[in-house]
C-alpha positions in Angstrom: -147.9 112.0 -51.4 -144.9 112.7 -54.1 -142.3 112.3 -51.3 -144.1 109.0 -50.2 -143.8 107.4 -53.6 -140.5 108.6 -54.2 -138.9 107.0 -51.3 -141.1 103.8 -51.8 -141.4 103.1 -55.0 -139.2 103.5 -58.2 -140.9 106.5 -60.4 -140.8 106.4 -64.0 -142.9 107.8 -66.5 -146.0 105.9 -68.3 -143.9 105.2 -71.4 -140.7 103.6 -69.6 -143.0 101.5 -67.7 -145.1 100.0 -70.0 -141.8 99.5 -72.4 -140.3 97.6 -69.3 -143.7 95.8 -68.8 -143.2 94.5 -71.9 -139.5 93.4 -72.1 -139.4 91.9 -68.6 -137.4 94.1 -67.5 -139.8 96.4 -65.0 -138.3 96.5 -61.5 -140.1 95.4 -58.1 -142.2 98.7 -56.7 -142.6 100.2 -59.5 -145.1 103.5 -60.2 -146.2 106.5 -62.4 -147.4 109.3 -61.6 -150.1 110.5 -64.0 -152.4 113.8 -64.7 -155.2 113.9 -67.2 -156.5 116.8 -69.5 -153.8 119.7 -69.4 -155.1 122.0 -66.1 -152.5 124.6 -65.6 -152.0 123.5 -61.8 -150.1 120.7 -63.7 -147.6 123.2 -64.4 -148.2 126.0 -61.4 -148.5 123.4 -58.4 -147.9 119.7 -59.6 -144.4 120.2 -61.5 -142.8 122.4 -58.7 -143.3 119.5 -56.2 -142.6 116.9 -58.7 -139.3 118.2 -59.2 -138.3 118.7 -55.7 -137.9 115.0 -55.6 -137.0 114.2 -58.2 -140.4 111.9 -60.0 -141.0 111.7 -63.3 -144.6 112.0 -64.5 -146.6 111.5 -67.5 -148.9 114.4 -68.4 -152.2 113.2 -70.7 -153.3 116.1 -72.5 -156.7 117.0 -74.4 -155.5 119.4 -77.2 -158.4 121.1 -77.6 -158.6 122.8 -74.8 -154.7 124.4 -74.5 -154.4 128.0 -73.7 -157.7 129.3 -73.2 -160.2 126.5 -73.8 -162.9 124.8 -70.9 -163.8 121.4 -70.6 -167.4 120.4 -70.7 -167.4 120.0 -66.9 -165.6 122.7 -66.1 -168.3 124.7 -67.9 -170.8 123.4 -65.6 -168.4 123.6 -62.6 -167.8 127.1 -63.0 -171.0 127.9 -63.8 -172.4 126.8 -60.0 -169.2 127.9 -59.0 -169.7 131.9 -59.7 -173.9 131.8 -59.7 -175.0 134.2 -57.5 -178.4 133.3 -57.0 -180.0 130.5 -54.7 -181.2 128.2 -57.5 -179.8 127.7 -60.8 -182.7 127.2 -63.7 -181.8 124.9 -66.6 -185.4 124.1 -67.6 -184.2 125.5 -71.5 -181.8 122.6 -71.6 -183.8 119.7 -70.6 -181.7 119.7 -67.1 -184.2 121.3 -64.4 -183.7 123.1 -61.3 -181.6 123.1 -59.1 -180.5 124.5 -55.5 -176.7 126.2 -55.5 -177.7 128.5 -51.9 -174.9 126.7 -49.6 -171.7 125.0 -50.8 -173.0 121.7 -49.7 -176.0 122.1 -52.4 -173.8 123.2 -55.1 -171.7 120.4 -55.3 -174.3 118.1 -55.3 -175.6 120.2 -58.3 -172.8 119.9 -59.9 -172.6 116.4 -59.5 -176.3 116.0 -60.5 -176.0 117.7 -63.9 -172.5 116.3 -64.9 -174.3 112.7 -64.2 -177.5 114.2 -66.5 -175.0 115.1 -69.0 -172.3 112.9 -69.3 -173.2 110.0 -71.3 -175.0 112.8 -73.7 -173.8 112.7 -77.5 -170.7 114.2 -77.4 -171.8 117.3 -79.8 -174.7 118.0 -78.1 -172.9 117.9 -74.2 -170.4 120.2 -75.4 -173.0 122.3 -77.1 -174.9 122.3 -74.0 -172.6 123.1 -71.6 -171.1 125.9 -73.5 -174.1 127.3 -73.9 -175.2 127.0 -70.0 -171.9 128.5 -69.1 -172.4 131.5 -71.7 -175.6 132.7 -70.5 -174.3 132.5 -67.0 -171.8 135.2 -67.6 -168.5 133.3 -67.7 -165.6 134.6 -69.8 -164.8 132.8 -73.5 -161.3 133.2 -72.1 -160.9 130.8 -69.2 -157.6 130.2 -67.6 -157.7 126.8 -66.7 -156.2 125.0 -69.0 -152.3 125.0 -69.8 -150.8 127.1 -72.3 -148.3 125.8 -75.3 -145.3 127.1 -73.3 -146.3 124.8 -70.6 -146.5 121.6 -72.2 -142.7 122.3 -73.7 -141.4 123.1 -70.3 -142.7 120.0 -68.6 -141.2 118.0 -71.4 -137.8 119.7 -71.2 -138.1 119.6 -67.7 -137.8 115.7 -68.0 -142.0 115.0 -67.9 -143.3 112.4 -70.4 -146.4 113.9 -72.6 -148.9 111.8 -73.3 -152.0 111.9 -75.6 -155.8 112.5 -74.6 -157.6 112.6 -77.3 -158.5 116.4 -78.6 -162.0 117.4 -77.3 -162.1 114.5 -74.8 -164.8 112.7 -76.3 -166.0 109.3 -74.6 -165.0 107.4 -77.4 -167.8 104.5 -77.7 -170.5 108.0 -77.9 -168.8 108.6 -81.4 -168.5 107.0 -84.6 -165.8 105.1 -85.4 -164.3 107.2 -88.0 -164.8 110.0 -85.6 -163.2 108.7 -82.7 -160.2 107.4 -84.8 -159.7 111.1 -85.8 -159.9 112.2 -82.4 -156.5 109.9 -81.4 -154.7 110.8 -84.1 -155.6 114.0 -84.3 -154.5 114.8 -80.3 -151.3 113.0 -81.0 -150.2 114.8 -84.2 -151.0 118.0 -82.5 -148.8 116.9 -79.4 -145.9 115.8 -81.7 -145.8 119.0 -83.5 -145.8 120.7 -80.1 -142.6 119.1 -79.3 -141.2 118.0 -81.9 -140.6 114.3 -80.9 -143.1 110.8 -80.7 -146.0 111.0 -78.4 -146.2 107.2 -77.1 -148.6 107.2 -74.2 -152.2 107.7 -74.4 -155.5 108.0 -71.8 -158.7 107.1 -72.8 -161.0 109.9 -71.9 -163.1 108.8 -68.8 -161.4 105.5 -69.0 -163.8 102.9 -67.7 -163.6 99.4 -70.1 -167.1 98.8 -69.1 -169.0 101.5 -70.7 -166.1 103.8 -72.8 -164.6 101.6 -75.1 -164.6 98.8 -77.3 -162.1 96.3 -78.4 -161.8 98.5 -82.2 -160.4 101.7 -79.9 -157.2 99.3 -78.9 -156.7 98.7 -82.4 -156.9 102.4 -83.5 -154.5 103.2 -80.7 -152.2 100.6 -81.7 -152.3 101.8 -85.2 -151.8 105.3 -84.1 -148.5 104.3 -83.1 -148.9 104.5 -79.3 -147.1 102.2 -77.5 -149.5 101.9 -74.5 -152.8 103.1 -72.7 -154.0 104.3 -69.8 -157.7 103.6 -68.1 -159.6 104.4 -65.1 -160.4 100.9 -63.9 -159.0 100.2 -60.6 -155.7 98.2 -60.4 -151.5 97.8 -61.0 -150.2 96.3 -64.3 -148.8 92.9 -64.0 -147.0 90.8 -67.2 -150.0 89.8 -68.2 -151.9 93.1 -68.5 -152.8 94.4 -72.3 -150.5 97.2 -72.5 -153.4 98.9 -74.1 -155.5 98.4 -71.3 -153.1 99.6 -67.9 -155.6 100.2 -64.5 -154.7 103.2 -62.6 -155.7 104.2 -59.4 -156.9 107.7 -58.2 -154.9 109.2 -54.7 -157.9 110.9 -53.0 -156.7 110.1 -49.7 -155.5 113.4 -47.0 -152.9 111.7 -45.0 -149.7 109.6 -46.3 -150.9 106.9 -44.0 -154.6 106.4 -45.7 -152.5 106.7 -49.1 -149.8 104.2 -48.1 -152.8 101.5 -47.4 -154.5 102.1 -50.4 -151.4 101.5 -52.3 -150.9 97.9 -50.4 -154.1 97.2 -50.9 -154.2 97.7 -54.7 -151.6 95.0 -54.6 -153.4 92.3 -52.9 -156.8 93.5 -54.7 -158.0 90.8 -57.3 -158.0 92.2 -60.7 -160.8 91.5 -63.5 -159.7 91.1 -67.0 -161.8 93.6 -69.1 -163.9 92.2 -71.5 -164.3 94.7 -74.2 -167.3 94.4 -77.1 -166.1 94.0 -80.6 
């Protein structure tokens, strides 16, 4: 897929694109390349390919979670993951019971309980999935996530670092005052990492419908960033909020299936998000 966009498209990182979104000056066929939350495979498996051909991309990382830490849904995940039983019992948390004998019933369990707990306060999901991954087993001492070293050597290595908040918290399940300290809080951490301005940013699960409100734009703004990323489905065009960018996901096996989907974002209609106050 790299060596697709490369050829077809002219790669730049989040923060150059948005600038030139602004100014006017953003060429035809235009793309970034972006990666949310900080997994080490970012830096094992995604930057090795990234630089054989040479693409730029813009890493959003959840600071939280750097060298040694485990998302809430990779507590889950791992959790049906290494179970060795045919049902996993989660009656103590409110969450049932549920099948994990065949691979084909543990990832619709996983799916079933990351649905369950997803909207959840955000104390209270991390809470409960911490504690459902403790009690089955798993380490405190995951190696998932990247490491400090590998944030500074995807940034030397010519990789834009972006901010993602620092626990990941859907930002419209906290407070305001909370969720303002989450963005500044991931940002300062990241600019201290590398010693230069953070100016991209991801909103943690992204979707303007039901993670956001129009007081999160501002608090970004006022953070200094200079643009956001979401999940909603779409390309940027001059008249996109540069606060509000849509991004699409490459799930497709083949570079045939992926080069449609990419022409077909661009003829796909876009909604303008209408965010509550």
């Amino acid at each position: 897929m790299v060596s697709f966009i490369s050829r077809n498209y002219k790669v730049m990182t989040f923060g150059e694109a948005t600038s030139r979104l602004r100014s006017g000056t953003l060429p035809p066929a235009s793309a970034c390349i972006t990666f949310d939350d900080g997994y080490l495979d970012n830096a094992t498996v995604a930057y090795p390919i990234l630089k054989k051909y040479g693409a730029p991309a813009t890493f959003f990382i959840a600071t939280s979670f750097t060298g040694g830490g485990r998302m809430w849904n990779d507590n889950i995940i791992e959790t049906v993951r290494h179970i060795g039983t045919d049902t996993l019992d989660l009656e103590r948390f409110g969450l049932g019971t549920h099948p994990t004998g065949t691979t084909a019933e543990r990832k619709q369990t996983i799916q079933n309980i990351l649905q369950s707990l997803k909207y959840r306060p955000h104390a209270e999901r991390q809470i409960t999935a911490a504690e459902i991954a403790r009690s089955s087993g798993l380490s405190d001492h995951p190696n998932l996530m990247m490491s400090r070293q590998d944030i500074r050597m995807l940034a030397e290595g010519g990789m834009e670092i972006g901010a993602h908040t620092h626990t990941h918290p859907i930002l419209l399940s906290l407070p305001d005052e909370e969720a303002e300290y989450e963005i500044v809080h991931g940002k300062a951490e990241l600019e201290a990492l590398l010693d230069q301005p953070v100016v991209s940013f991801a909103y943690p699960n992204g979707n303007t419908r039901t993670d956001m409100r129009q007081v999160h734009l501002r608090m970004i703004e006022k953070a200094g960033f200079q643009a956001a990323a979401t999940t909603d489905w779409g390309v940027a065009t001059a008249n996109t909020d540069p606060y509000l960018i849509p991004r699409f996901t490459p799930w497709d096996r083949t570079p045939n299936r992926f080069a449609l989907r990419c022409a077909l974002s661009l003829t796909k209609p876009q909604a303008v998000p209408v965010l509550a106050p």
